[in-house]
C-alpha positions as a LaTeX table, in Angstrom:
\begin{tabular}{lrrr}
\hline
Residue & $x$ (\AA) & $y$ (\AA) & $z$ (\AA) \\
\hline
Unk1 & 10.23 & $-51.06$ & 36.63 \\
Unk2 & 7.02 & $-49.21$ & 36.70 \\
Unk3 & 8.12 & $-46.60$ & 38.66 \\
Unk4 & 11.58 & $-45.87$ & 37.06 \\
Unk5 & 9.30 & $-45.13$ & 33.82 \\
Unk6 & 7.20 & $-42.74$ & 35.58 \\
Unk7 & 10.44 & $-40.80$ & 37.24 \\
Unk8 & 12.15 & $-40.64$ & 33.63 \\
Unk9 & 8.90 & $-38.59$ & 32.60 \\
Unk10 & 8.20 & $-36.12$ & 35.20 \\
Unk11 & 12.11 & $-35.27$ & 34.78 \\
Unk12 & 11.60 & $-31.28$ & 34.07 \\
Unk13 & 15.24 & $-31.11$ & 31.79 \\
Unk14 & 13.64 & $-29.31$ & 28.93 \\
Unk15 & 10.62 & $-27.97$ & 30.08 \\
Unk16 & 11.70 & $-24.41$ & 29.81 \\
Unk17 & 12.80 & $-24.98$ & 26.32 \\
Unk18 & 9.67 & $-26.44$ & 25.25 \\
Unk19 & 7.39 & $-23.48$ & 27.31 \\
Unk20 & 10.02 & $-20.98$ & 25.38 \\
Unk21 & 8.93 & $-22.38$ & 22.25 \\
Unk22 & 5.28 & $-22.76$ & 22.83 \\
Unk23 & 5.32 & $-18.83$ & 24.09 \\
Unk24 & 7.55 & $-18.16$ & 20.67 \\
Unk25 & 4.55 & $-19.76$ & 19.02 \\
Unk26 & 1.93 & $-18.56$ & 20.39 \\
Unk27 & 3.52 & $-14.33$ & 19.49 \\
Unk28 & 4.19 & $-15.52$ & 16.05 \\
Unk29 & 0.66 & $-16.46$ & 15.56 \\
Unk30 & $-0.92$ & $-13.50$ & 17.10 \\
Unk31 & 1.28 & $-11.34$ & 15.03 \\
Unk32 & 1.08 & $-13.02$ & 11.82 \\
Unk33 & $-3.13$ & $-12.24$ & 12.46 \\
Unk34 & $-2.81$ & $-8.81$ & 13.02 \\
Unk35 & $-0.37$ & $-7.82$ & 10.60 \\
Unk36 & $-2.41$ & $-9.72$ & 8.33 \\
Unk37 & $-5.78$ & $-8.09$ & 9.18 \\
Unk38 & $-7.82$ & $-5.53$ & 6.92 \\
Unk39 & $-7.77$ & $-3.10$ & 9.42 \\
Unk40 & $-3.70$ & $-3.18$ & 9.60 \\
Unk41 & $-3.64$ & $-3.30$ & 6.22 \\
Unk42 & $-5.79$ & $-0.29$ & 6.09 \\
Unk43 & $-3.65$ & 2.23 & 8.32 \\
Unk44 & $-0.08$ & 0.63 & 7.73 \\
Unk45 & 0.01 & $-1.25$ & 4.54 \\
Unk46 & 0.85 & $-0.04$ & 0.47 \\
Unk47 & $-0.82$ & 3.55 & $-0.03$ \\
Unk48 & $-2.74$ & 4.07 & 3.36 \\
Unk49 & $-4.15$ & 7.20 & 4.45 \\
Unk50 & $-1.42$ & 7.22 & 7.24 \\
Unk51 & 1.90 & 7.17 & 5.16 \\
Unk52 & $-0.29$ & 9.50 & 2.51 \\
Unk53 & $-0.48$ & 12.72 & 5.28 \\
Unk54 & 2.90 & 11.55 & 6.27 \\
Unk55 & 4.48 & 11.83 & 2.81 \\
Unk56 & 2.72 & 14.76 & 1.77 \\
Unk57 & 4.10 & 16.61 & 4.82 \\
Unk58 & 7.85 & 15.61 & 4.46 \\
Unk59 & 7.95 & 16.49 & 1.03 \\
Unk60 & 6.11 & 19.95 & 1.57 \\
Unk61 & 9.13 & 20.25 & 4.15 \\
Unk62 & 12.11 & 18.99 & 1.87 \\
Unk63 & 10.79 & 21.45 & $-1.03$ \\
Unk64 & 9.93 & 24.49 & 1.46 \\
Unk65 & 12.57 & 23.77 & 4.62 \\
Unk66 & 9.29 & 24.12 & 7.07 \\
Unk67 & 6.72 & 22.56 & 8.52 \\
Unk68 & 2.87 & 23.04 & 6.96 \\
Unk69 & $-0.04$ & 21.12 & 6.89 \\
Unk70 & $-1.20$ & 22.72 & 3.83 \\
Unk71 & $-1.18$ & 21.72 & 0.24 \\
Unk72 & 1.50 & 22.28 & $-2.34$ \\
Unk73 & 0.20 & 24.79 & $-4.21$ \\
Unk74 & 3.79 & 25.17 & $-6.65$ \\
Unk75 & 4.24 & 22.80 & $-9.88$ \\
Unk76 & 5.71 & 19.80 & $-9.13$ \\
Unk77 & 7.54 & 20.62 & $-12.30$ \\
Unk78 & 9.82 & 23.69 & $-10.59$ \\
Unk79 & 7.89 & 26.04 & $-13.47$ \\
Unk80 & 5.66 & 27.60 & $-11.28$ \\
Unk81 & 6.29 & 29.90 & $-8.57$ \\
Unk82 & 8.14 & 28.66 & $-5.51$ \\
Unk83 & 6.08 & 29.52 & $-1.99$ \\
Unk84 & 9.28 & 29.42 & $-0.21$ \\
Unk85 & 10.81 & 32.11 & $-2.34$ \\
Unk86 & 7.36 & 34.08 & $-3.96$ \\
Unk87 & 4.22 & 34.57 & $-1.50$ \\
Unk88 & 1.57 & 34.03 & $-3.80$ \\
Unk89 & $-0.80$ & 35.47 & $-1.94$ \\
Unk90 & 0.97 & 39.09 & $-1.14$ \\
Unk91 & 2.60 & 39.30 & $-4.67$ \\
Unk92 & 6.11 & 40.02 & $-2.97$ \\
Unk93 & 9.44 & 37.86 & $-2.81$ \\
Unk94 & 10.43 & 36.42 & 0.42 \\
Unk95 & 14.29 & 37.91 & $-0.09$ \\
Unk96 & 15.28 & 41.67 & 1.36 \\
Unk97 & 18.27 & 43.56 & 0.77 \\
Unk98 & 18.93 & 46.70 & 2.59 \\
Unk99 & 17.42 & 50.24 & 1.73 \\
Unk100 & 20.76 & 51.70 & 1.13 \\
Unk101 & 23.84 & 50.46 & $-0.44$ \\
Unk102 & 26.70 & 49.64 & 1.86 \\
Unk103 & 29.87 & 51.90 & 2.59 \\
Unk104 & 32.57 & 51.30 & 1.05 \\
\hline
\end{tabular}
């Protein structure tokens, strides 16, 4: 009787499941602790400096239709000049029109 015990428990049905779990365990738990960290928390999480350079360079692009590591230097109120239409610094509009008028 002894030894029909003994084969019932080394039977491996379910072992993978139960290794599959334990593995599933052991990610959650190593993820929950770095997601949960300071340091994460620091360079992913609610204002960090990471999605603060990010933002500020997608909405320089959506407002000016380039690229530009620079700041804004137009009112966020649409008052001000606009860089992508006035250079501030040159004093000149960034629109041309030709030197003559065209045939008709």
């Amino acid at each position: 009787m002894d030894n029909k015990t003994k084969n019932i428990l080394l039977n491996e049905v379910g072992q993978s499941a139960v290794e599959y779990i334990m593995l599933l365990a052991i990610i959650s738990v190593i993820t929950f602790s770095i997601i949960n960290s300071d340091r994460f928390k620091n360079f992913m999480g609610k204002d960090s400096s990471f999605f603060a350079g990010l933002r500020s360079q997608v909405e320089y692009a959506y407002r000016h239709g380039y690229l530009n590591n620079e700041t804004d230097r137009s009112d966020n109120n649409y008052s001000g000049p606009h860089e992508t239409y006035y250079n501030i610094d040159d004093g000149q509009t960034r629109f041309f029109s030709g030197g003559k008028q065209y045939p008709r």
